[in-house]
Structures are given as C-alpha cells and as structure tokens.
Z-matrix of the N, CA and C atoms (Angstrom, degrees):
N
C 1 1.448
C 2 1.528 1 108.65
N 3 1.208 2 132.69 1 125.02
C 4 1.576 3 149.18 2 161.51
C 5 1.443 4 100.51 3 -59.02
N 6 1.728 5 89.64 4 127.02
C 7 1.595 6 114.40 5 175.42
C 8 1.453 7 115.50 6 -6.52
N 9 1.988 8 99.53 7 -62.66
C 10 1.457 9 136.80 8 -129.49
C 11 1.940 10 76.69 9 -79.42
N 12 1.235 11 112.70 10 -38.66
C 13 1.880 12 105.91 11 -166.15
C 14 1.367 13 104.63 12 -97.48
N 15 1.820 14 120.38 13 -7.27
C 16 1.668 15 104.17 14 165.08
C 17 1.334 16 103.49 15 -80.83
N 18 1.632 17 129.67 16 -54.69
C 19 1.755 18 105.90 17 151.33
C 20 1.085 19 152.03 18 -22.88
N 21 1.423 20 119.85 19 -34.10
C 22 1.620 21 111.67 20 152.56
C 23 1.192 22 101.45 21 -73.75
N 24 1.348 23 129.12 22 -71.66
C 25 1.275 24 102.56 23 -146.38
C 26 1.355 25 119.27 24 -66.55
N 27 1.268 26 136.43 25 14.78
C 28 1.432 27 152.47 26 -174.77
C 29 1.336 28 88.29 27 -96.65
N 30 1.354 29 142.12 28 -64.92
C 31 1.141 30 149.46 29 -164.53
C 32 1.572 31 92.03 30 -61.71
N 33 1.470 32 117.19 31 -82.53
C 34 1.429 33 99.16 32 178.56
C 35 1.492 34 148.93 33 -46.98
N 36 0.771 35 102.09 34 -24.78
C 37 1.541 36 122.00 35 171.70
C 38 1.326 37 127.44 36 -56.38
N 39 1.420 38 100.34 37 -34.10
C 40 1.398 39 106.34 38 168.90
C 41 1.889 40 117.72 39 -93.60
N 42 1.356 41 111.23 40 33.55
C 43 1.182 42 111.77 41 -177.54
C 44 1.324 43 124.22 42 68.84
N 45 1.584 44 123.16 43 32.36
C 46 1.020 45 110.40 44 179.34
C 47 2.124 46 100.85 45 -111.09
N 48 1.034 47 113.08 46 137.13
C 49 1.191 48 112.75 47 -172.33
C 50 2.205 49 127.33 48 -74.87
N 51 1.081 50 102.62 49 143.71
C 52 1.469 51 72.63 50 -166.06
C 53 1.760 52 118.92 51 -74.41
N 54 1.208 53 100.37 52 -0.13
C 55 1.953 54 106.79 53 169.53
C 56 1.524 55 94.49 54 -78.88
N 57 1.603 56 129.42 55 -46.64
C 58 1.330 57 110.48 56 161.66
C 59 1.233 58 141.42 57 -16.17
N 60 1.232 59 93.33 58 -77.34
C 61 1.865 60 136.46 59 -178.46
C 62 1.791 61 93.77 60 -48.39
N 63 1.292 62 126.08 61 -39.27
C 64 1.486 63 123.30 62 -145.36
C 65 2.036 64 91.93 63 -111.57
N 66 1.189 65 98.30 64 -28.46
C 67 1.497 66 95.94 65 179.78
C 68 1.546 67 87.78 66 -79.13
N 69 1.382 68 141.67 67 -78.57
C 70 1.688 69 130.51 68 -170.13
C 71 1.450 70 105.51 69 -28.26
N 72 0.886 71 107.42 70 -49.36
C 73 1.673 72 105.51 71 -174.93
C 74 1.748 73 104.94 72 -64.49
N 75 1.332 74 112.15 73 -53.18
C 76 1.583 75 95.39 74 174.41
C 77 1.710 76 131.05 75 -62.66
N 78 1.350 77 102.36 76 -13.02
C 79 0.911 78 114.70 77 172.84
C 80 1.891 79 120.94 78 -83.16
N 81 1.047 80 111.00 79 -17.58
C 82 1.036 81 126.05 80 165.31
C 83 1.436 82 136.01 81 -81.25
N 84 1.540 83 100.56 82 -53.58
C 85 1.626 84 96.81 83 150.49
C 86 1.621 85 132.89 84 -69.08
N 87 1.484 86 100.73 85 -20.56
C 88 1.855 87 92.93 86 147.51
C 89 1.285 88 136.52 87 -58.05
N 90 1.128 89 99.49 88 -35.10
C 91 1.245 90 120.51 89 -172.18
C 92 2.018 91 105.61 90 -72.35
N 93 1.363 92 113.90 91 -12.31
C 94 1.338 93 121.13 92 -176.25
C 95 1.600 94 111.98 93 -101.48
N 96 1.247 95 102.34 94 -27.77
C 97 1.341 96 116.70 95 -156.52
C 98 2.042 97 82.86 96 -102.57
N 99 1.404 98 124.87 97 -37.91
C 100 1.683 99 88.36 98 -170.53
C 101 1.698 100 77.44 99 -115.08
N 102 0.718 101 141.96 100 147.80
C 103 1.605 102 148.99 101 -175.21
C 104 1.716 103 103.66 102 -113.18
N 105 0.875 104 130.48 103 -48.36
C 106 1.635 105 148.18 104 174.21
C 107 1.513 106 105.43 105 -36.94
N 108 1.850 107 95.24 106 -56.40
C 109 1.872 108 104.86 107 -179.72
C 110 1.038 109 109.36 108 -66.94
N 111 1.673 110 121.20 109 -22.35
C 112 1.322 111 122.69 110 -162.53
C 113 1.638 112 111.13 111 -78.38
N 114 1.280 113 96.46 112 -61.10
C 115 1.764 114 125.04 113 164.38
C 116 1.780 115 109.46 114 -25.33
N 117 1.337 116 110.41 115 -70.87
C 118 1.261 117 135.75 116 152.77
C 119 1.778 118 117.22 117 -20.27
N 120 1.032 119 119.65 118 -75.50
C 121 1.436 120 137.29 119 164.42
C 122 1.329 121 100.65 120 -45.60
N 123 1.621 122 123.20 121 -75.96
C 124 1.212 123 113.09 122 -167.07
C 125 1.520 124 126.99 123 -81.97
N 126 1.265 125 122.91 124 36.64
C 127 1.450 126 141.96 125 -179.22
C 128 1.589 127 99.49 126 -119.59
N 129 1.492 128 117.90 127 -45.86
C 130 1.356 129 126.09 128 178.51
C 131 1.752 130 98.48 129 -66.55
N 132 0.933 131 134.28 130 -49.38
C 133 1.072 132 143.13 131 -170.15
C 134 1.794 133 122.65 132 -71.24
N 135 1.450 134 108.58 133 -22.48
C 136 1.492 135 130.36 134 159.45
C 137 1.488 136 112.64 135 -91.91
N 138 1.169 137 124.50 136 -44.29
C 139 1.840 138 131.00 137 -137.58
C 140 1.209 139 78.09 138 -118.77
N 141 1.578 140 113.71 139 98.81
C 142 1.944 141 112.86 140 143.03
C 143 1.672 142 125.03 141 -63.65
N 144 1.618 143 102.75 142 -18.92
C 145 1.533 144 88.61 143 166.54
C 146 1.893 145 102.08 144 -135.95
N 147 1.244 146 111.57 145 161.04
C 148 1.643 147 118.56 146 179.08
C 149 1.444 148 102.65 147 -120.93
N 150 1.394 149 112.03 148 116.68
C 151 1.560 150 116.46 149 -179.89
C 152 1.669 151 98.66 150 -116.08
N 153 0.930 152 96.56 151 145.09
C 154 1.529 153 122.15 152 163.65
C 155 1.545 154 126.17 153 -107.85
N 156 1.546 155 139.50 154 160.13
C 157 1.085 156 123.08 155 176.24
C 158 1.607 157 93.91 156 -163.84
N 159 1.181 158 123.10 157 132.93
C 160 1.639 159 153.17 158 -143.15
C 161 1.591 160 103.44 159 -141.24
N 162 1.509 161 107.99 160 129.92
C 163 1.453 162 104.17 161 137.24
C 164 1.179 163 107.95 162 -136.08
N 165 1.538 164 117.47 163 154.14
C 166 1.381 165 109.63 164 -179.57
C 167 1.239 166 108.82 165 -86.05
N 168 1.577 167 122.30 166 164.97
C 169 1.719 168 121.85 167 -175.42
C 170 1.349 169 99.53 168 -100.02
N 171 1.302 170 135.32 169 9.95
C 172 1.640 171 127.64 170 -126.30
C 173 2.111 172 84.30 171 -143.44
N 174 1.194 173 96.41 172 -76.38
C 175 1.516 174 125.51 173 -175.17
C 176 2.016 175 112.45 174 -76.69
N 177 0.880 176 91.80 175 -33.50
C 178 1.789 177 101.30 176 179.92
C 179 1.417 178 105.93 177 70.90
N 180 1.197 179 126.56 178 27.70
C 181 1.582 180 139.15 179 177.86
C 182 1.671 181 107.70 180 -88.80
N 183 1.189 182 134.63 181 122.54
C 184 1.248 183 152.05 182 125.98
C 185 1.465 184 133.71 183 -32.32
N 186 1.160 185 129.06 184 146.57
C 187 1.211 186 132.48 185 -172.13
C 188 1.596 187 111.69 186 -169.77
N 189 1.258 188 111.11 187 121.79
C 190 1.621 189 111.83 188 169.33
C 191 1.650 190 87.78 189 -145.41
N 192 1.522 191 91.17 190 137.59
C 193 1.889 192 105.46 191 -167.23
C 194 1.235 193 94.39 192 -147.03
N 195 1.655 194 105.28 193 142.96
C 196 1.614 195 107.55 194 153.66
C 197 1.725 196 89.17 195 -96.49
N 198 1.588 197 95.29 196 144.50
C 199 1.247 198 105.26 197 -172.23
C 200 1.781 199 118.19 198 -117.23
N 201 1.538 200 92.22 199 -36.25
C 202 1.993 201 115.51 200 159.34
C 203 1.886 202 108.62 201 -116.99
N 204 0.943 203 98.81 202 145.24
C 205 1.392 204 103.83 203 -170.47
C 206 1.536 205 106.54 204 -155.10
N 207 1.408 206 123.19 205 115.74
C 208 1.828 207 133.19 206 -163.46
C 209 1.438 208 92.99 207 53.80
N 210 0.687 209 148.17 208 125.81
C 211 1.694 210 144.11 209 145.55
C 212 1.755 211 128.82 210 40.89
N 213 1.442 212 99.71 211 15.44
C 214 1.189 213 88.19 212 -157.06
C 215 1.784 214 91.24 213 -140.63
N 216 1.673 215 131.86 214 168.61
C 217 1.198 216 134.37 215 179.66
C 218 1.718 217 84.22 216 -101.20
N 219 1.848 218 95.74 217 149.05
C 220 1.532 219 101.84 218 -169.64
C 221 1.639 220 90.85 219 -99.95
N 222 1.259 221 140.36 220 144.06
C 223 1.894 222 135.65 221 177.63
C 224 1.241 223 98.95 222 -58.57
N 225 1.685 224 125.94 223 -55.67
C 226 1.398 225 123.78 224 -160.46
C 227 1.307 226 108.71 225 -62.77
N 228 1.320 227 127.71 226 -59.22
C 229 1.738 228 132.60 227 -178.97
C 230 1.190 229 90.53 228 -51.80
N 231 1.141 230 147.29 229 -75.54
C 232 1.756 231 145.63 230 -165.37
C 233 1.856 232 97.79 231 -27.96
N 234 1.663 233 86.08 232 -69.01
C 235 1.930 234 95.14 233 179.88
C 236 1.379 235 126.93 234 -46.86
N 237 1.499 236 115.83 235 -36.40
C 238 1.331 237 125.41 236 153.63
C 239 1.699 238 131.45 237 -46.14
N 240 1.486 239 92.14 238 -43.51
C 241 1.242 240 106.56 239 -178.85
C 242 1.632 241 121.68 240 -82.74
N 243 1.043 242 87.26 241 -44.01
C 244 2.109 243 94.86 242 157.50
C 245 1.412 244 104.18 243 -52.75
N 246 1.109 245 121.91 244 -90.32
C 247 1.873 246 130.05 245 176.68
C 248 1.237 247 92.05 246 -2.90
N 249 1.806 248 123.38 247 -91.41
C 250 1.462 249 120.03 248 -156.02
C 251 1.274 250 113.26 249 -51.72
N 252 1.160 251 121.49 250 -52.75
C 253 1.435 252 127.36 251 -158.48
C 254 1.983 253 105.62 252 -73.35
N 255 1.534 254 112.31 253 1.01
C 256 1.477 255 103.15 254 176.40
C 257 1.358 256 118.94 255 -51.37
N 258 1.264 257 117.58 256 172.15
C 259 1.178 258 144.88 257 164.72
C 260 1.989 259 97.37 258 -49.63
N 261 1.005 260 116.60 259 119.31
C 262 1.884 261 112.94 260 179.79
C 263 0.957 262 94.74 261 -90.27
N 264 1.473 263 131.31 262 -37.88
C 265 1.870 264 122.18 263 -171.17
C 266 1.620 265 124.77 264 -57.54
N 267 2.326 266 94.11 265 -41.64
C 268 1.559 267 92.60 266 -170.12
C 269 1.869 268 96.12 267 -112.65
N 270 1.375 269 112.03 268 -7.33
C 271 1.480 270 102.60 269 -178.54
C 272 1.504 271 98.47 270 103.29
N 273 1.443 272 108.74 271 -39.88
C 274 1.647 273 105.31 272 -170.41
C 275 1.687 274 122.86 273 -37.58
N 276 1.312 275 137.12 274 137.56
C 277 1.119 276 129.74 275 169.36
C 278 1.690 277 113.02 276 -129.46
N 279 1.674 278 113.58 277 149.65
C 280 1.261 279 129.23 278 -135.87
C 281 1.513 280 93.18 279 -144.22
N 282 1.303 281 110.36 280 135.43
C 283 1.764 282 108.89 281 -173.71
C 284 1.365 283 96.77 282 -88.54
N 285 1.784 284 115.28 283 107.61
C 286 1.218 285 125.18 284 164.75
C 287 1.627 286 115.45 285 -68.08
N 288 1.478 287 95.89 286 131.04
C 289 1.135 288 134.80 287 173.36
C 290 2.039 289 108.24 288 -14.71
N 291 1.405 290 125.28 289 148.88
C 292 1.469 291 101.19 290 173.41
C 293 1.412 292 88.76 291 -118.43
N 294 1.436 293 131.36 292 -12.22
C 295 1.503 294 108.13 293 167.77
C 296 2.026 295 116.76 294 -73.85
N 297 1.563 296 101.95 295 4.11
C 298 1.480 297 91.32 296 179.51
C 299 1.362 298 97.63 297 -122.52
N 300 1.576 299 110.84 298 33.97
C 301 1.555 300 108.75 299 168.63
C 302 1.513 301 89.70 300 -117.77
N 303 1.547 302 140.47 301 -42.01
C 304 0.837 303 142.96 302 148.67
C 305 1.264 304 127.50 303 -6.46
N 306 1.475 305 125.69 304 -72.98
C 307 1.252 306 151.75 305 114.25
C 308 1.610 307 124.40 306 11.66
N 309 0.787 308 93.21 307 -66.82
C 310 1.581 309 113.03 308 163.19
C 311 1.917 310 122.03 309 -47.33
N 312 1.528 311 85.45 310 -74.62
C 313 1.496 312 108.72 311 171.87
C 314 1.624 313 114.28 312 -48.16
N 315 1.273 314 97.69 313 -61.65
C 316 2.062 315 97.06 314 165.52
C 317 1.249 316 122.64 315 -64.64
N 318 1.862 317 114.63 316 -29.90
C 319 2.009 318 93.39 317 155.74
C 320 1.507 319 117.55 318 -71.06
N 321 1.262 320 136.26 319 -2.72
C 322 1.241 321 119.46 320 -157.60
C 323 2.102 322 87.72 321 -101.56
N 324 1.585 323 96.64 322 -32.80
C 325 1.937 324 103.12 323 178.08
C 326 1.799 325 111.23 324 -57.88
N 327 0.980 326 93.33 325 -29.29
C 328 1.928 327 123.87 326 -162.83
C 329 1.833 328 84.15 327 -84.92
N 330 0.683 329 137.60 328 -79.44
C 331 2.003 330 156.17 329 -177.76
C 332 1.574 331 88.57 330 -35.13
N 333 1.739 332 113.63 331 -59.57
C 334 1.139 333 98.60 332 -150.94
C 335 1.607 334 144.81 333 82.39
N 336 1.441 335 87.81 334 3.11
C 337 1.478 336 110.43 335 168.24
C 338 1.514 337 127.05 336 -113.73
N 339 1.405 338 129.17 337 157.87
C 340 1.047 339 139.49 338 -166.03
C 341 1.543 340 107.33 339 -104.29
N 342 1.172 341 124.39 340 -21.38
C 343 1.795 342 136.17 341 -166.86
C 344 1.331 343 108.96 342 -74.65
N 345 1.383 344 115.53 343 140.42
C 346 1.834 345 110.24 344 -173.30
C 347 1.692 346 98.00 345 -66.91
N 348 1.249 347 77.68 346 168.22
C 349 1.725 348 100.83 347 164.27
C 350 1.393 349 109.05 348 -83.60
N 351 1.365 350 106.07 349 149.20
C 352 1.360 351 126.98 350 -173.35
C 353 1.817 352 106.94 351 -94.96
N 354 1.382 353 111.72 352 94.05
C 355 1.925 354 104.51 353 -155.62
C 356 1.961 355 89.37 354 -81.65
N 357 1.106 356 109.47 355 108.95
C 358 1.868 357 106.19 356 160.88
C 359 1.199 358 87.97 357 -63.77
N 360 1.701 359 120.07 358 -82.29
C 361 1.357 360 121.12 359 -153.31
C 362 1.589 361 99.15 360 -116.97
N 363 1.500 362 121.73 361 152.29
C 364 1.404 363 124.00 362 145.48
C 365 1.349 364 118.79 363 -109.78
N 366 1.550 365 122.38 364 -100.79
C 367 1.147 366 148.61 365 174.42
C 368 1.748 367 107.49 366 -64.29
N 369 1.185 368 129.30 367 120.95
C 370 1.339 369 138.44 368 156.31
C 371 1.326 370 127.16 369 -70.58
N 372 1.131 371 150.15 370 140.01
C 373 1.496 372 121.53 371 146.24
C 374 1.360 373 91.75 372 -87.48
N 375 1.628 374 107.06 373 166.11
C 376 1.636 375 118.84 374 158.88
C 377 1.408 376 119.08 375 -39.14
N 378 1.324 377 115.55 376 -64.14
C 379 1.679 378 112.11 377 172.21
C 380 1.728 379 112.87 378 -37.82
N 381 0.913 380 107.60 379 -70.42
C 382 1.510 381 119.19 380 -178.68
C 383 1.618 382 102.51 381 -35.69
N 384 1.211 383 106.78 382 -64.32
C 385 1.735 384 116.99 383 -170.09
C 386 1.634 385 99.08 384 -51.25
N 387 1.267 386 108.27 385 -47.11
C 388 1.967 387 103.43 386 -161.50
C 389 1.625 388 96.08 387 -74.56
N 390 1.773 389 124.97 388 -38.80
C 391 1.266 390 101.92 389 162.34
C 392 1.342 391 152.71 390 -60.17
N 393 1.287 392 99.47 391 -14.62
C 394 1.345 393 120.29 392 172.85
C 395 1.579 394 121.61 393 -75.28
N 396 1.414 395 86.82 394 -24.97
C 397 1.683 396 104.69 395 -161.38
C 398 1.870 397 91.64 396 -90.61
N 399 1.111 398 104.42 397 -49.41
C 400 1.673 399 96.99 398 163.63
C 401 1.472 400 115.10 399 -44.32
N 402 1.209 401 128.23 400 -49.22
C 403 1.724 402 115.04 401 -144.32
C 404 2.049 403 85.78 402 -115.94
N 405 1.138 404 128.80 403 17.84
C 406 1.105 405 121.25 404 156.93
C 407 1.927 406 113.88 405 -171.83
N 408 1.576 407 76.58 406 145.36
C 409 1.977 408 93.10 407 179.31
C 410 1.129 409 112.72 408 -61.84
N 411 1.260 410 143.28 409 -29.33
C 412 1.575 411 139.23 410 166.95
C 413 1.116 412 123.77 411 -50.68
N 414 1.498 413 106.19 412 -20.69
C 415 1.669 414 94.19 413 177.63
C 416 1.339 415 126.70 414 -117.61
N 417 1.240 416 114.29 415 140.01
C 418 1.610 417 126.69 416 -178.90
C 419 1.734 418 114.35 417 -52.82
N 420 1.248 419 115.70 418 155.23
C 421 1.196 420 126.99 419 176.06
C 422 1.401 421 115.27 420 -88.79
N 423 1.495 422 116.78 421 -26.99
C 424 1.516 423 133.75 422 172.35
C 425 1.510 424 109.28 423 -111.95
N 426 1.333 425 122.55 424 53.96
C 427 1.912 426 103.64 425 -145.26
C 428 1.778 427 87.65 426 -90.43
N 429 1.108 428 111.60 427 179.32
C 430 1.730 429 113.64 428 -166.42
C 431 1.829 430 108.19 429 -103.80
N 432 1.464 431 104.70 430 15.86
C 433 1.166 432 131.12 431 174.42
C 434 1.993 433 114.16 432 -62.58
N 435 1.615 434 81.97 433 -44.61
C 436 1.077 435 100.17 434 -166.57
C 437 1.758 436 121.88 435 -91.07
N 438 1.533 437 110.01 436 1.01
C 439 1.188 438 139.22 437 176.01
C 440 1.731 439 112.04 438 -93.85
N 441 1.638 440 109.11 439 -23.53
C 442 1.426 441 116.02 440 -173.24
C 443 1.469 442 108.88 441 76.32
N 444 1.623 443 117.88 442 36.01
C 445 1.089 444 119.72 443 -178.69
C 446 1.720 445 112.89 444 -158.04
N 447 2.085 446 99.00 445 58.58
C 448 1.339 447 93.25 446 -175.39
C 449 1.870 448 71.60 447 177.27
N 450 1.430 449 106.53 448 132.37
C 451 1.596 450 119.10 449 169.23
C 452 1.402 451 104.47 450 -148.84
N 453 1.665 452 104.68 451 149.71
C 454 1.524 453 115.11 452 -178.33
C 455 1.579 454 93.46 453 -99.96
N 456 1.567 455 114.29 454 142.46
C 457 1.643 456 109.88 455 -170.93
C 458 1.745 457 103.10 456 -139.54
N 459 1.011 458 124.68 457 148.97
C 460 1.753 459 123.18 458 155.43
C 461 1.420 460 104.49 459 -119.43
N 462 1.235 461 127.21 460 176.78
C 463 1.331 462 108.52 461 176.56
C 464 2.081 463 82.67 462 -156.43
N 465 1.527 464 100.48 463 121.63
C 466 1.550 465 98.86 464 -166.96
C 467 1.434 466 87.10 465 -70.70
N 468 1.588 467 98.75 466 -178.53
C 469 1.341 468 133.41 467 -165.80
C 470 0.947 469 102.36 468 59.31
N 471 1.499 470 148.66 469 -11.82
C 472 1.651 471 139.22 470 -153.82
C 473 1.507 472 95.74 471 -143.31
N 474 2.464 473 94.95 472 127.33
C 475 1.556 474 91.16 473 173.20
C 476 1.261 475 124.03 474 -43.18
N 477 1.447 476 119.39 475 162.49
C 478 1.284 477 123.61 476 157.31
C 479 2.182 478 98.68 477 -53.86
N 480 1.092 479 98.48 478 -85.46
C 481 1.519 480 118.16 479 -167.70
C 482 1.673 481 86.03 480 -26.00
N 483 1.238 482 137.15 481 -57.96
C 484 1.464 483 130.47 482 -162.99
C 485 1.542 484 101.75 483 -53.96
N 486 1.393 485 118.80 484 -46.06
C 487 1.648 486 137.55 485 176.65
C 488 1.221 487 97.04 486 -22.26
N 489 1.852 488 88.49 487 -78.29
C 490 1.800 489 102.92 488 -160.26
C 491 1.473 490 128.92 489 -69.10
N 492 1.327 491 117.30 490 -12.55
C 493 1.580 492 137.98 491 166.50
C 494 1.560 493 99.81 492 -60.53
N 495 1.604 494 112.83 493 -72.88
C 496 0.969 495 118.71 494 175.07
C 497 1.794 496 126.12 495 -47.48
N 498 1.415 497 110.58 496 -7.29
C 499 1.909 498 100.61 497 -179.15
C 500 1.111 499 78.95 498 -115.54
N 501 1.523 500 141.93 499 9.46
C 502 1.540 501 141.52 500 -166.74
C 503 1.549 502 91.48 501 -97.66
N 504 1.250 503 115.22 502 -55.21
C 505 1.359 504 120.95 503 179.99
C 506 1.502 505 121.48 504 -58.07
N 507 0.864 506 111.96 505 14.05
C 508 1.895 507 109.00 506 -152.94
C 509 1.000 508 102.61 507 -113.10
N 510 1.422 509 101.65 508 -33.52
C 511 2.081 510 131.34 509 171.16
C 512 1.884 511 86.79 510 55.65
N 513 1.521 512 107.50 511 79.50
C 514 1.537 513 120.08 512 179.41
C 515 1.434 514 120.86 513 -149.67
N 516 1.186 515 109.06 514 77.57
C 517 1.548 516 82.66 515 -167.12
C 518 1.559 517 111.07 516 119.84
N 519 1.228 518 120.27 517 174.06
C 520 1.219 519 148.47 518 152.09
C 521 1.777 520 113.30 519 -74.47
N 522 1.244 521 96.74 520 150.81
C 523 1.838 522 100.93 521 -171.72
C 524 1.834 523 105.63 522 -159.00
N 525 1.264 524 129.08 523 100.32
C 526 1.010 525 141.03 524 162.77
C 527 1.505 526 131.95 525 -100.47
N 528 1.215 527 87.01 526 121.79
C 529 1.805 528 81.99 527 -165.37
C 530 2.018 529 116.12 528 -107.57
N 531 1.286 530 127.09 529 93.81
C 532 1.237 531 147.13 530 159.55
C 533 1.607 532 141.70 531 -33.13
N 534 1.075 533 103.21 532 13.19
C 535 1.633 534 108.33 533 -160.38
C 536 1.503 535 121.23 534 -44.09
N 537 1.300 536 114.65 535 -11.11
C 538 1.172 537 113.42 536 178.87
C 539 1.668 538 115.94 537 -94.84
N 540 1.501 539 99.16 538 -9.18
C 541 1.215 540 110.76 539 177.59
C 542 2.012 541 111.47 540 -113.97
N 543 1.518 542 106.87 541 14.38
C 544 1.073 543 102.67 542 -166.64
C 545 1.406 544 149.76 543 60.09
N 546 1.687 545 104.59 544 17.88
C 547 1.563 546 116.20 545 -175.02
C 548 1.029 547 127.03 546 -169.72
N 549 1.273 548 137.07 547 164.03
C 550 1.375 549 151.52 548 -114.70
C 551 1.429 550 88.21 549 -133.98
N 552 1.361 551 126.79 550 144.16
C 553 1.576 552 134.24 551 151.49
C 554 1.376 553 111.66 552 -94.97
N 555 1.351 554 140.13 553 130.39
C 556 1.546 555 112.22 554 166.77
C 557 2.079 556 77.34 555 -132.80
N 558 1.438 557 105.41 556 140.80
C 559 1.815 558 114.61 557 151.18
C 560 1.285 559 118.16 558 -124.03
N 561 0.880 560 104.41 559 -165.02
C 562 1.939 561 111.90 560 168.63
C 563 1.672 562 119.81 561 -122.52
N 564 1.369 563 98.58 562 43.55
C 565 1.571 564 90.88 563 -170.17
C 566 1.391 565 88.17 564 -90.67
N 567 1.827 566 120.99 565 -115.48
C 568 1.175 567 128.20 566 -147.91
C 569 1.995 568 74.37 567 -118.03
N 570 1.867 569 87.73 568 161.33
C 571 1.376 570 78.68 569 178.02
C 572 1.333 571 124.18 570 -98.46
N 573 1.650 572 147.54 571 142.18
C 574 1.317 573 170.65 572 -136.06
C 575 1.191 574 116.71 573 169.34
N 576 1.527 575 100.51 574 171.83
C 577 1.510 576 118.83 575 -167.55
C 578 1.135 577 117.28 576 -141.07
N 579 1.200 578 131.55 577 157.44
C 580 1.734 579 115.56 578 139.99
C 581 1.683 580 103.35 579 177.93
C-alpha cells in the first residue's frame, strides 16, 4: 500500500469524513492565502478578552478598555472608545469602526507591546477633514477618518518604521507612513501604501 492510501485510510478510519477531511483542508489554504482573516480568527480563538489602551496627544486623556469580551463587542469599551478617538477640534464623536479596533488589537499582538497608542488623529468630522484638507496635501477630501474607520497612531518605545512594516504585514487596510510628522496611518479600506 502507498504512503498516500495508508494516510487516508488512517485519516478515515478514525471517523473523520472525507467532506470533513476536504473542508479542513479548505480551510487551511484560506487560511494561507488571507493571513489577516487568519490572524483575526486565531486571536478570537485564544483571547477571551481584547483590550486596547489610548492616549490622546491632543486632550491628554487615557484609556485602557476591554472592548470584545467571550465572543462578543462589550457597548461600554466601544463608548469609551468613541469618546477618545473624537474629533478634539469640535468634540463630535463617531462610532469607530470594530474592524479597525480589531486591527488595532492585532498591531499591538504583532508589536508585542502593552503601551497605549499614541491617537494624533481618530474620528474627523467633515468640517474638520475639509479644513485640514485646505491647509495640507496629506489629506484626503473623502479620507476614511471621517467614516470612523481610519486613525493616525505612534506607539512609544517602538520604531515608527517597525510600526509600519508591522500594519504592512497584516495586509489590512490602508498604511501610511509620516516620519516627519511622527506617525503611522493604518484604515480598513482596500489595501495600499505609500
């Protein structure tokens, strides 16, 4: 008997079915081909709770939140997390995104650090965005700021360049990297660079 048929039938034998056998396997080469979903999955699948931790550069406000907790997004950490991440100019606050808290949470697993993020920007309002967009070229006219699904971050102790490799790697999103301004873009739109 060839290797390839004492492996099945080893595999089968023990009750595993071959739509089984063929779904693990598809699931596996998904799992190669989008790495992000994978990452994602297998953080949910370790981490009963996802904390985050923020300071603003703007406001001098703090924040450490559980934000998902058993399987589920917690309202208050969400509410926390809206609050910090407002607009600092008009006060306005905007229900940030949970795939760019997600996001977040796997750069900070990916970093390897425990220290908040350093928020330049979160949440936009429109006003804010078109002024900004007047008095500098960096910023978009539609930017994803303004959707609650796009933040500029540093995270001390850790290069910038290590940052942006690292949201580079994640292949999630959008990723802009600032050095002259000290910070990182990461969103959740389509993924790019520059």
């Amino acid at each position: 008997m060839k290797s390839r048929e004492k492996l099945s039938c080893l595999i089968f034998s023990r009750g595993v079915s071959r739509r089984e056998f063929l779904a693990a396997g598809l699931v596996t080469t998904a799992a190669c081909l989008f790495p992000y979903k994978a990452v994602v999955e297998a953080s949910r699948a370790v981490s009963p709770e996802r904390v985050l931790s923020f300071y603003n550069t703007h406001t001098g406000e703090n924040l450490k939140t559980v934000y998902w907790s058993d399987g589920t997004y917690v309202p208050q950490g969400l509410a926390d997390v809206n609050a910090i991440l407002r607009d600092h100019r008009t006060g306005e606050v905007k229900e940030i995104d949970t795939d760019l808290l997600d996001l977040l949470f796997n750069l900070k697993e990916k970093m390897g650090s425990a220290g908040p993020f350093h928020i330049i920007s979160g949440y936009r309002s429109p006003e804010t965005n078109a002024f900004l967009n007047m008095i500098s070229k960096g910023v978009v006219k539609n930017s994803l700021h303004i959707q609650g699904k796009a933040i500029d971050i540093r995270l001390p102790g850790r290069e910038l360049k290590t940052l942006q490799r690292a949201a580079l790697d994640l292949r999630r999103g959008g990723v802009g990297y600032y050095p002259g301004s000290d910070f990182v873009h990461v969103d959740v739109g389509r993924f790019r660079f520059w």
